[in-house]
C-alpha positions in Angstrom: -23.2 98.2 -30.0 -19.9 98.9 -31.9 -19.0 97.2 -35.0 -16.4 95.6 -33.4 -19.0 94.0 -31.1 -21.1 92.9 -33.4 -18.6 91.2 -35.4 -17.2 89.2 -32.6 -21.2 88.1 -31.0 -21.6 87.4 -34.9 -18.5 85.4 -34.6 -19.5 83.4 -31.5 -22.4 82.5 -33.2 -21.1 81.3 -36.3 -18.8 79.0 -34.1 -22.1 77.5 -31.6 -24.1 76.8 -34.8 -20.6 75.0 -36.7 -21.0 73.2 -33.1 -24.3 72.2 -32.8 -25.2 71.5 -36.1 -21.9 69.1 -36.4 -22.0 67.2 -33.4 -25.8 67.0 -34.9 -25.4 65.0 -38.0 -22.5 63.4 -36.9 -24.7 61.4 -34.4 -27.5 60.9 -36.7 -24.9 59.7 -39.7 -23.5 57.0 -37.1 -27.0 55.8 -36.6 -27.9 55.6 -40.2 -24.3 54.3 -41.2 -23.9 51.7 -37.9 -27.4 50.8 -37.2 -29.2 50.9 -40.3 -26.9 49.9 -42.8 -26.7 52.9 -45.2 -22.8 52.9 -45.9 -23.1 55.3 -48.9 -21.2 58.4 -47.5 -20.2 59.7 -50.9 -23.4 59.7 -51.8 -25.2 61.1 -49.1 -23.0 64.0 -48.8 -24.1 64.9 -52.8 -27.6 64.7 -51.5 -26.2 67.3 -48.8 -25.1 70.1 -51.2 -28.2 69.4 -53.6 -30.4 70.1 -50.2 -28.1 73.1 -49.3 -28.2 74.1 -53.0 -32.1 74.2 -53.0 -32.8 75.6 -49.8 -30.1 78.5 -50.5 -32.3 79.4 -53.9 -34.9 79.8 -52.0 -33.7 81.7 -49.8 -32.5 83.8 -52.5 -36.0 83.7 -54.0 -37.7 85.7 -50.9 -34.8 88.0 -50.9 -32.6 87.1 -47.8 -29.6 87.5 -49.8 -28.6 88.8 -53.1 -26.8 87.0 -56.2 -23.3 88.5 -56.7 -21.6 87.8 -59.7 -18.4 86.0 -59.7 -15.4 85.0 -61.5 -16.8 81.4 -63.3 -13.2 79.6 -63.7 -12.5 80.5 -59.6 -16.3 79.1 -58.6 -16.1 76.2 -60.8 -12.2 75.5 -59.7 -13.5 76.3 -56.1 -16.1 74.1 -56.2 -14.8 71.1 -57.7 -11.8 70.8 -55.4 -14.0 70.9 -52.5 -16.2 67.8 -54.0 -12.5 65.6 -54.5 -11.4 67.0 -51.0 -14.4 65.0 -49.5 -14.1 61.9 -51.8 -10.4 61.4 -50.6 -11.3 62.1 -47.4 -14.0 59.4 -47.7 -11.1 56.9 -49.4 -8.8 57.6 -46.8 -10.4 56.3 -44.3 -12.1 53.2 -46.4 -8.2 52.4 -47.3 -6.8 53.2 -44.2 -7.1 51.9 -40.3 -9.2 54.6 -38.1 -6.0 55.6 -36.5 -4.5 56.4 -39.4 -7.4 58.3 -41.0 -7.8 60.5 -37.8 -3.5 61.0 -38.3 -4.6 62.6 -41.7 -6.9 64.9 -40.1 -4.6 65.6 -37.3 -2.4 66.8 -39.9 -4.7 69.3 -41.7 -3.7 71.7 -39.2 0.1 71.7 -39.4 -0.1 71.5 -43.1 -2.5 75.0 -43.2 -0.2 76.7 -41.4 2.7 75.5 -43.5 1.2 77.0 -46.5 -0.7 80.2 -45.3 3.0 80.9 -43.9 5.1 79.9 -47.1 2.1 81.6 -50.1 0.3 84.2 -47.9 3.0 85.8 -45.8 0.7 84.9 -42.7 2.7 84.7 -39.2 1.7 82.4 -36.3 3.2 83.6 -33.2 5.0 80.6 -30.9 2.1 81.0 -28.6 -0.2 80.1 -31.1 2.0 77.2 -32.6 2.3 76.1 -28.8 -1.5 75.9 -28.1 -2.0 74.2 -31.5 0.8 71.4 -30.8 -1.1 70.8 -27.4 -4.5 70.6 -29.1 -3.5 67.7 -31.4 -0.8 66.5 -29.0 -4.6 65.8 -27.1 -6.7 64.8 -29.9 -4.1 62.2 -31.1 -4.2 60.7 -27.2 -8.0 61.0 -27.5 -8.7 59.3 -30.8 -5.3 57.1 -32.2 -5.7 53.9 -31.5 -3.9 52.1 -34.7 -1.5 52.8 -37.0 -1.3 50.6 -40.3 0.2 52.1 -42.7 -0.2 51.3 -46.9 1.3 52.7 -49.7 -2.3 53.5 -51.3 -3.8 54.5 -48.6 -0.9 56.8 -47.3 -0.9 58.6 -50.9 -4.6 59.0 -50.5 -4.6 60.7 -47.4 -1.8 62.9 -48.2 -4.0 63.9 -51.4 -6.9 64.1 -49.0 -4.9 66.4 -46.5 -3.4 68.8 -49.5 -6.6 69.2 -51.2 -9.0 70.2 -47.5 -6.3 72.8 -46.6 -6.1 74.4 -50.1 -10.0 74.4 -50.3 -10.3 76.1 -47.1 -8.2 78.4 -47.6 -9.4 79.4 -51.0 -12.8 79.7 -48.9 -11.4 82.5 -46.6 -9.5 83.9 -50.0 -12.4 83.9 -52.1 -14.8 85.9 -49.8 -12.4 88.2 -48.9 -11.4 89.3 -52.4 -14.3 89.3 -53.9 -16.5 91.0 -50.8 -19.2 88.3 -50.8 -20.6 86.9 -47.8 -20.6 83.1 -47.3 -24.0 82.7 -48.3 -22.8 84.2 -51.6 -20.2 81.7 -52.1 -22.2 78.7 -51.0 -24.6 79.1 -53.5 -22.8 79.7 -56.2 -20.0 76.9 -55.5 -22.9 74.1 -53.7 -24.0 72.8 -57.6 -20.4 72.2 -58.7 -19.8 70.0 -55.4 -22.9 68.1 -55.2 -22.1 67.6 -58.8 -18.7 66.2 -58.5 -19.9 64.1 -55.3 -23.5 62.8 -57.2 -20.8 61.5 -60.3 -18.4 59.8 -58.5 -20.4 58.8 -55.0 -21.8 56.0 -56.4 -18.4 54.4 -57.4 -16.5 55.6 -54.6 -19.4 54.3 -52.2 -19.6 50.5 -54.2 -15.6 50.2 -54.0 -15.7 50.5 -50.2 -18.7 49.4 -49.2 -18.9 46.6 -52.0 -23.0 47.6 -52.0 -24.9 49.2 -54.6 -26.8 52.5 -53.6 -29.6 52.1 -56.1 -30.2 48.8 -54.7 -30.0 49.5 -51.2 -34.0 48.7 -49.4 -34.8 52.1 -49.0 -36.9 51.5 -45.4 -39.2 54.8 -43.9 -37.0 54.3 -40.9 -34.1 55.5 -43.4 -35.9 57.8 -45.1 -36.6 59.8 -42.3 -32.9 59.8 -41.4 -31.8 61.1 -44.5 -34.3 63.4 -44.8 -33.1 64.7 -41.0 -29.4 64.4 -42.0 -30.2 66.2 -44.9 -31.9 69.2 -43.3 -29.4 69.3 -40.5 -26.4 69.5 -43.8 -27.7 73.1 -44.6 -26.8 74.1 -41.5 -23.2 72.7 -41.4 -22.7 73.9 -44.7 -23.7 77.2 -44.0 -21.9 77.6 -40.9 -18.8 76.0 -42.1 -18.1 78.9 -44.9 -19.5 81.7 -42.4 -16.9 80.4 -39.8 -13.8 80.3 -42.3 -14.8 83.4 -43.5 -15.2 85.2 -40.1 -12.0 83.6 -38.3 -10.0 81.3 -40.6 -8.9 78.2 -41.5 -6.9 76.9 -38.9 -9.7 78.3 -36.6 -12.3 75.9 -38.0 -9.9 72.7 -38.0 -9.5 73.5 -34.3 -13.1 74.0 -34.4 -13.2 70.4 -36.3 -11.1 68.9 -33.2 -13.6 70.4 -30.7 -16.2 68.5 -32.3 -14.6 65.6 -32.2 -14.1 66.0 -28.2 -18.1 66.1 -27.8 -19.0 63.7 -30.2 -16.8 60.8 -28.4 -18.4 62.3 -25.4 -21.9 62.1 -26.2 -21.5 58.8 -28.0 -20.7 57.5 -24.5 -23.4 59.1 -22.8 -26.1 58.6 -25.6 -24.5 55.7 -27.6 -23.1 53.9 -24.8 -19.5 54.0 -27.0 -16.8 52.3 -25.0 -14.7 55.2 -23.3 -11.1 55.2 -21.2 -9.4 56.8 -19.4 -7.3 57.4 -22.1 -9.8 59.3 -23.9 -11.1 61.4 -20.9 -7.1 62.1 -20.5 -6.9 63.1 -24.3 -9.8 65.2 -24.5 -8.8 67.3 -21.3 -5.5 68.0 -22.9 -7.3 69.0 -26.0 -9.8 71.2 -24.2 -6.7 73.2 -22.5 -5.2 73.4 -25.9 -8.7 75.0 -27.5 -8.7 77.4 -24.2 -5.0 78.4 -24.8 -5.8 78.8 -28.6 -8.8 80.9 -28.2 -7.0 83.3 -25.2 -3.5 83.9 -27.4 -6.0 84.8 -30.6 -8.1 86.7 -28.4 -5.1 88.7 -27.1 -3.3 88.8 -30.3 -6.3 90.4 -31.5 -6.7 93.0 -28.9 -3.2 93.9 -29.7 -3.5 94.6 -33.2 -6.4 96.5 -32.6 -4.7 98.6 -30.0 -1.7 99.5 -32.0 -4.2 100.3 -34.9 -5.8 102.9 -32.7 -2.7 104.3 -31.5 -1.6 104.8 -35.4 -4.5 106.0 -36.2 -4.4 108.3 -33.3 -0.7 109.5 -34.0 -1.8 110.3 -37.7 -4.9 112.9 -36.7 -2.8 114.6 -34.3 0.1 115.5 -36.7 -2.4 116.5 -39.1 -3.9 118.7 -36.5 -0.7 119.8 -35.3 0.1 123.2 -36.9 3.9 122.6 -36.6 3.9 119.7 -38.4 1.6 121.1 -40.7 3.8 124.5 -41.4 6.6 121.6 -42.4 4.7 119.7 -44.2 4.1 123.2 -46.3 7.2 123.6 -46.7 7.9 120.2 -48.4 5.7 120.8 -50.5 6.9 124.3 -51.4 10.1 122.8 -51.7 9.3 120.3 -53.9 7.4 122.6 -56.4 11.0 124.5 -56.8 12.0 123.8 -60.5 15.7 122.7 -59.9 16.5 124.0 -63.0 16.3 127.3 -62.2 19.0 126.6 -59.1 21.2 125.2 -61.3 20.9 128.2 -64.1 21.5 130.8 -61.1 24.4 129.3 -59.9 25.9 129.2 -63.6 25.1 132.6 -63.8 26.9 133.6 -60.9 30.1 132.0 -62.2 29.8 133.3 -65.8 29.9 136.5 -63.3 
């Protein structure tokens, strides 16, 4: 298997457990948020990264990854965005209406692209940008039903928005200057989130849910779903920096939208949720916008690679080449000429 194999099968995988593990806790969230109660989301997601956090030393512990050093200022920075990215996130939808909320994350996409294009240099071709348009054009059919808009709320979700794209793309930044895998990153940057989300969860959580988590009556039933959600939240941590890192950051809000397809769809096969035609109509324009998205990347791709190989090519046979070569001598013979001495001659010859 070629390396280019392995890094797209590793790829694909990174992207079915992202899946899996989201649609996962999204459906076990919604029956510990809607059916038992537990509106501390804040919260819960600090319990998350401390779970993540722990498991990750462990791992570390029995050697399946090793500790690399890193810049302290960029982890703790890093780190501490990413806990205030999911607290406004959180805010935005307790201030907002639901159509509204899923607006904002509509526009995480549009606004990543904005600023990999205007700081980064990055280029997205007008395939790409077309795929994308029909990808939320779908979502937003799928999922909008509202749209009340607030002052507060509309500056939290803008905050909300700004602060998800710059943290994912710092994730995608970060490994790839520093050479680290995701793992590497995770643990070093999980403490600083939990911490920020342990801090403030609490507040956040009694502002919007007007409850108290330390007085909530803890049941086993509850227990055992935050123990699950918990466990599941390693997974979607992990796989949420290993897919950023492999693809990008407009590839894992696309992702994101994907998972929002199946969870309205298993809701209404599991849940019973109440479904339209609407959505069905939404999702199956969002599905041909995913397909389009994934075949013009793929392609793309294959491109670059191609044109790669052909340079690459080109160079070893001029250096093979003994034409090229013999001029390539003679450059260099040239160049060692002192032009000095030229210039002396020629002086001489009209002194002559």
């Amino acid at each position: 298997m070629t390396e280019g194999q392995r890094f797209q099968l590793g790829t694909i995988g990174a992207l079915s457990l992202s899946v899996v593990s989201s649609v996962s806790i999204v459906i076990c969230n919604k029956a510990l948020i809607s059916t038992l109660g537990f509106n501390f989301a804040t919260t819960l997601t600090s319990w998350h990264l401390l779970v993540t956090f722990f498991s990750l030393h462990a791992a570390l512990w029995m050697k399946f990854f090793e500790h690399k050093p890193l810049d302290r200022r960029a982890v703790v920075g890093f780190g501490i965005l990413n806990g205030i990215s999911i607290g406004l996130l959180n805010l935005s939808l307790g201030f907002n209406s639901v159509g509204f909320y899923q607006m904002t994350k509509l526009a995480i996409i549009p606004c990543t692209v904005l600023l990999e294009t205007l700081f980064f240099g990055k280029r997205f071709s007008k395939r790409i940008q077309l795929s994308l348009a029909i990808l939320l054009l779908g979502v937003g059919i799928a999922t909008i039903t509202d749209l009340q808009l607030n002052i507060l709320g509309s500056i939290l979700s803008l905050l909300a928005v700004v602060t998800t794209c710059v943290a994912q793309i710092m994730t995608n930044t970060i490994q790839k200057k520093f050479k680290i895998s995701s793992t590497q990153l995770l643990y070093q940057s999980c403490p600083y989130q939990a911490m920020t989300l342990f801090i403030a969860g609490p507040f956040l959580d009694k502002l919007l849910s007007k409850q108290n988590v330390f007085a909530f009556n803890y049941t086993p039933q509850v227990l055992v779903f935050i123990v699950l959600s918990c466990l599941i939240s390693v997974s979607v941590n992990f796989s949420t920096f290993l897919v950023i890192g492999k693809t990008s950051p407009v590839t894992y809000q696309v992702l994101g939208h994907l998972k929002t397809c199946l969870v309205l769809a298993f809701g209404y096969v599991l849940l019973h949720d109440p479904f339209s035609w609407r959505n069905i109509f939404g999702i199956i324009v969002a599905l041909v916008g995913m397909v389009l998205y994934s075949y013009y990347c793929t392609l793309e791709s294959q491109q670059k690679a191609t044109e790669a190989l052909a340079q690459s090519s080109q160079a070893k046979e001029g250096e093979s080449d003994p034409l090229i070569s013999m001029e390539k001598g003679a450059e260099v013979l040239t160049d060692t000429i002192d032009p000095k001495a030229n210039t002396w001659k020629s002086n001489k010859d009209l002194n002559a």
